[in-house]
C-alpha atoms as a printed R data frame, in Angstrom:
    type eleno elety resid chain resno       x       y       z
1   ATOM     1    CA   UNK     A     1  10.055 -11.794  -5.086
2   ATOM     2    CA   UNK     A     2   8.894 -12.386  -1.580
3   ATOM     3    CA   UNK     A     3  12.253 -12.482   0.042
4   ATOM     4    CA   UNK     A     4  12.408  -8.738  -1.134
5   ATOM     5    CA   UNK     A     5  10.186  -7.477   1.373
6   ATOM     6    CA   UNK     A     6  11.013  -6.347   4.461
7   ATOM     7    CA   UNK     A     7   9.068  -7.344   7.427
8   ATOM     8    CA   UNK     A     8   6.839  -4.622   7.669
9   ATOM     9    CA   UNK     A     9   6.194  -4.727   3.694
10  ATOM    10    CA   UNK     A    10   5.519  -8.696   3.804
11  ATOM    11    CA   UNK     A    11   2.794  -7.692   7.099
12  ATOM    12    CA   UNK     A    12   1.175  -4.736   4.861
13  ATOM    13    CA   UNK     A    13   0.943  -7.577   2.221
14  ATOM    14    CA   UNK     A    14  -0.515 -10.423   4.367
15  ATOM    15    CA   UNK     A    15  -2.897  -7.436   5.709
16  ATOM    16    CA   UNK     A    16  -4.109  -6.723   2.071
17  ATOM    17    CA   UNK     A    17  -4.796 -10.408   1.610
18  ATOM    18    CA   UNK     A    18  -6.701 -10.899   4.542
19  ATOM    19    CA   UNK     A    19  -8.569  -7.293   4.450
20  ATOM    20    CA   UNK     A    20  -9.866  -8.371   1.080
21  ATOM    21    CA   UNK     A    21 -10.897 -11.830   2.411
22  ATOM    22    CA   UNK     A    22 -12.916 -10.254   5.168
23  ATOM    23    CA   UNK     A    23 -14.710  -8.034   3.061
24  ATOM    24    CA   UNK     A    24 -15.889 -11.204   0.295
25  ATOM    25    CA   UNK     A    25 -14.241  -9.494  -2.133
26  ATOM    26    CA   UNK     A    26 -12.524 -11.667  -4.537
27  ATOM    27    CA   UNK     A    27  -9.341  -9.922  -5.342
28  ATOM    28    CA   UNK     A    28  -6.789  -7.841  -3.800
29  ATOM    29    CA   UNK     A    29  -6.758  -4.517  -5.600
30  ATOM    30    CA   UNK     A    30  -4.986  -1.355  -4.841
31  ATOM    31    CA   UNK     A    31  -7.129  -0.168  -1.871
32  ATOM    32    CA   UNK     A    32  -6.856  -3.313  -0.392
33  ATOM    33    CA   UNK     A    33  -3.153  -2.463  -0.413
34  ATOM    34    CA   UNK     A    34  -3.538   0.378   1.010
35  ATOM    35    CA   UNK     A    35  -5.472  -1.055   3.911
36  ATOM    36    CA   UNK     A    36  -3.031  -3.091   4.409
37  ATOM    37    CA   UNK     A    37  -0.104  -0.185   4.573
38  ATOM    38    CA   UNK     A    38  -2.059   1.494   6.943
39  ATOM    39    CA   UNK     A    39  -2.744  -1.907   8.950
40  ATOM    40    CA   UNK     A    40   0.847  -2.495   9.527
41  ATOM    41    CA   UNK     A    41   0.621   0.599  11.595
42  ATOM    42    CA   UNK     A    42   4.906   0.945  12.701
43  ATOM    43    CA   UNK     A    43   5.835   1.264   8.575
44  ATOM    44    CA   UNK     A    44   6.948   4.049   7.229
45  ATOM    45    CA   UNK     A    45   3.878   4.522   4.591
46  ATOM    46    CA   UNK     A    46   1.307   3.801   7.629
47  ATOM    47    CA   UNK     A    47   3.517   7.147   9.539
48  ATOM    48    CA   UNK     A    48   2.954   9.316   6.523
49  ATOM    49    CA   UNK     A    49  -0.492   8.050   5.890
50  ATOM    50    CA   UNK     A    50  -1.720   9.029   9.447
51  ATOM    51    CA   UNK     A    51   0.065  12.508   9.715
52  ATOM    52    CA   UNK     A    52  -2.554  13.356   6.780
53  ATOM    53    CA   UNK     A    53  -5.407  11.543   8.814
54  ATOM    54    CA   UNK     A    54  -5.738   8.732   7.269
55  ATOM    55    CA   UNK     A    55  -5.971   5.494   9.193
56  ATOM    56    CA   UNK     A    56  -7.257   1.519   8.945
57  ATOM    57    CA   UNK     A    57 -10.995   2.171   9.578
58  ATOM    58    CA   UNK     A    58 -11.291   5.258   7.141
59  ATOM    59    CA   UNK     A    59  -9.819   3.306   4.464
60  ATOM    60    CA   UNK     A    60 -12.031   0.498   5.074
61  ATOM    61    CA   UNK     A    61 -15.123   2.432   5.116
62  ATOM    62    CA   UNK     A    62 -14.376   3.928   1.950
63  ATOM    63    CA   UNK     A    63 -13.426   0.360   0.192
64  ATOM    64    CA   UNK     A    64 -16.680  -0.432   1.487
65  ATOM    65    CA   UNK     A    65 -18.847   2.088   0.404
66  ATOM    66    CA   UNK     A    66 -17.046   2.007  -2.891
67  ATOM    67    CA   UNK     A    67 -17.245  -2.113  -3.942
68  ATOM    68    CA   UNK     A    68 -19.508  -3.321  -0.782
69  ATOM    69    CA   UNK     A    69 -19.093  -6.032   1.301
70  ATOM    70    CA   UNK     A    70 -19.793  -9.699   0.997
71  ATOM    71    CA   UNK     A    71 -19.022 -13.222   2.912
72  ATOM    72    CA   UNK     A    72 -15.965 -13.857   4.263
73  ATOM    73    CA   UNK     A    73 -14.323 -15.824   1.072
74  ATOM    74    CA   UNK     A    74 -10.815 -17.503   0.536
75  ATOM    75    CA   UNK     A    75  -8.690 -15.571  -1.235
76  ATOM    76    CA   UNK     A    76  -5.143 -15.664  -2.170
77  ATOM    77    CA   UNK     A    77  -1.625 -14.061  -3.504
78  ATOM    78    CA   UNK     A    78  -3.222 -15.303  -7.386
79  ATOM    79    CA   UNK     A    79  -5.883 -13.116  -7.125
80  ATOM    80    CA   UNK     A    80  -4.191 -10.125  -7.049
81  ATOM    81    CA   UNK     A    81  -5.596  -7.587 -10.081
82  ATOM    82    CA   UNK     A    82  -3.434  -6.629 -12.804
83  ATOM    83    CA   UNK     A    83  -3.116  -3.366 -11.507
84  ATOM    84    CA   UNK     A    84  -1.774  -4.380  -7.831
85  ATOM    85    CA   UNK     A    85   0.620  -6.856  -9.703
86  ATOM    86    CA   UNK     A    86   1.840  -3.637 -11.115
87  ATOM    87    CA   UNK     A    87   1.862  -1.763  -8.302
88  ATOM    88    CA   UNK     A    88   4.317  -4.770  -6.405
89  ATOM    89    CA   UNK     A    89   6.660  -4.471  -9.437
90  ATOM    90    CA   UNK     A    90   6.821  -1.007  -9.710
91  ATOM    91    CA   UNK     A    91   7.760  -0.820  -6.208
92  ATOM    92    CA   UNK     A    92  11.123  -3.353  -6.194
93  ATOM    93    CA   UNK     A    93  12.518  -0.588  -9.507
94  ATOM    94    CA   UNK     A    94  11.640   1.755  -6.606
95  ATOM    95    CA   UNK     A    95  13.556   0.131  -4.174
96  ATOM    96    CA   UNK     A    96  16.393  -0.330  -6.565
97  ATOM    97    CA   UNK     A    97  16.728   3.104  -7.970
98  ATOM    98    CA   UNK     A    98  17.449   4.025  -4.298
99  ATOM    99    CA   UNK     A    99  20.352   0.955  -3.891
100 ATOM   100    CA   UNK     A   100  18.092  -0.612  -1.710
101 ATOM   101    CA   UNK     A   101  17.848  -4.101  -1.952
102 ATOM   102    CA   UNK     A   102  14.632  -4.534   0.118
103 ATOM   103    CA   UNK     A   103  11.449  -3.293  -0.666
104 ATOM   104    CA   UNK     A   104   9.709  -0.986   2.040
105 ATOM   105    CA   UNK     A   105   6.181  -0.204   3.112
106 ATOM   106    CA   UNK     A   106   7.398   3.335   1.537
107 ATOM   107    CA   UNK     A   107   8.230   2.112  -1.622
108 ATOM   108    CA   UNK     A   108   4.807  -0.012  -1.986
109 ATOM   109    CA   UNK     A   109   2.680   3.272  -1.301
110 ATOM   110    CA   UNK     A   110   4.879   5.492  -3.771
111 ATOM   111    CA   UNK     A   111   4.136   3.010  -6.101
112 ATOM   112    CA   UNK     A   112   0.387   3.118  -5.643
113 ATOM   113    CA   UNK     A   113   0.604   6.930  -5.492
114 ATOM   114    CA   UNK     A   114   2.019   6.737  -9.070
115 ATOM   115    CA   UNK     A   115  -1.092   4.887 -10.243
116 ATOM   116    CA   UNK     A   116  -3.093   7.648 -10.639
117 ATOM   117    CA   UNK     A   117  -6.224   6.037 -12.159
118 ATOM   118    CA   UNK     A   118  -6.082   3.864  -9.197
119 ATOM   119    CA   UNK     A   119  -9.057   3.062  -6.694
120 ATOM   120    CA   UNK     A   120  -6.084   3.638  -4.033
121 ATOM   121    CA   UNK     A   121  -5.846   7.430  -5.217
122 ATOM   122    CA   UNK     A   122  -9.213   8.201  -5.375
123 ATOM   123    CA   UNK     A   123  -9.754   7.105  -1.822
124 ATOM   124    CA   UNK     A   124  -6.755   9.433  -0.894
125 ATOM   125    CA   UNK     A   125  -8.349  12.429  -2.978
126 ATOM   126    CA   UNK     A   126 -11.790  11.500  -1.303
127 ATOM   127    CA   UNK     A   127  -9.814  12.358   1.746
128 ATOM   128    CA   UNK     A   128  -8.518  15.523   0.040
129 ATOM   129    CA   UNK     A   129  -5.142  14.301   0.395
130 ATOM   130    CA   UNK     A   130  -2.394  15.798  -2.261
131 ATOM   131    CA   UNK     A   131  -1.252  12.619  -3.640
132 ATOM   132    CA   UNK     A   132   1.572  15.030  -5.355
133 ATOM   133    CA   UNK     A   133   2.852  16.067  -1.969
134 ATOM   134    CA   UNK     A   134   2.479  12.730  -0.177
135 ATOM   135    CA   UNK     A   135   4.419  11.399  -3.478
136 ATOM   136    CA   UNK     A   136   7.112  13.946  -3.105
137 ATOM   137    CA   UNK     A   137   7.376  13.856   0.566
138 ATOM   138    CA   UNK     A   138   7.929   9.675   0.605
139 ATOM   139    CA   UNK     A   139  10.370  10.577  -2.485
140 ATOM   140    CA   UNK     A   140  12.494  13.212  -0.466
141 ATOM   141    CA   UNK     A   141  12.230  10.213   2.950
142 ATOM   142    CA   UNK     A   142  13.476   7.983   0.080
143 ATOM   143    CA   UNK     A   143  15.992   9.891  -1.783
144 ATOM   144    CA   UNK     A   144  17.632  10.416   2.095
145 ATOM   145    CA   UNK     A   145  17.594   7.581   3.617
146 ATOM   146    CA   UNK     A   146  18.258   5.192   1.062
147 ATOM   147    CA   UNK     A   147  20.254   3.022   4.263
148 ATOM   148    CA   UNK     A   148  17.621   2.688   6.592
149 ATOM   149    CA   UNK     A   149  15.228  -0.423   5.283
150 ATOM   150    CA   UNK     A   150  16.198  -2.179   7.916
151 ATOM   151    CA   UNK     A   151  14.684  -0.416  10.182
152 ATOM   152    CA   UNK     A   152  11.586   0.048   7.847
């Protein structure tokens, strides 16, 4: 699935990978994606994400008061949780349902947005964000622009 991604989306991804690595943790969850969507700071989900406030260092202070942080470890793509696995797959029927044939930074935070039991979402709330109206404003961007992932 990686030559879905656009380049922003495989940057977000690499970001994730190497957020979770500098913070010992052992896995790549869902607020390690979001890190990374907010790390790959010209995407469309990192736009969206800071005209609500939320940036790189919040998230990371959050994921860090919420699961700590260790040693710098080696992690990789395999480690990924069950629920961020989800999250990647969930986000290519996104891309899909729109005719796109990439997947976009856009389509990876909708996707985490839907999980709403998610460690991603309850960062957002933390920040009193309206997941509901960052969900239905990325699905409106979406629904509209379904020809512009190359420029995402």
């Amino acid at each position: 699935m990686k030559n879905r991604f656009t380049q922003k989306a495989q940057n977000a991804l690499n970001f994730s990978l190497g957020s979770a690595s500098d913070m010992g943790h052992t896995y790549i969850g869902s607020e390690h994606l979001l890190l990374g969507l907010c790390r790959e700071e010209s995407g469309v989900a990192a736009h969206y994400l800071q005209s609500r406030g939320v940036d790189a260092e919040k998230v990371k202070s959050a994921i860090i008061r919420l699961a700590g942080a260790g040693v710098p470890c080696e992690v990789s793509a395999t480690d990924m949780t069950p629920r961020t696995k989800s999250i990647i797959q969930a986000s290519f029927a996104e891309a899909q349902k729109c005719g796109q044939e990439l997947i976009g930074t856009e389509h990876l935070l909708l996707s985490i947005l839907r999980e709403q039991d998610s460690v991603a979402v309850r960062i957002l709330e933390s920040f009193h964000i309206s997941v509901s109206d960052l969900s239905s404003d990325l699905a409106a961007y979406i629904g509209t622009s379904p020809t512009l992932e190359g420029a995402i």
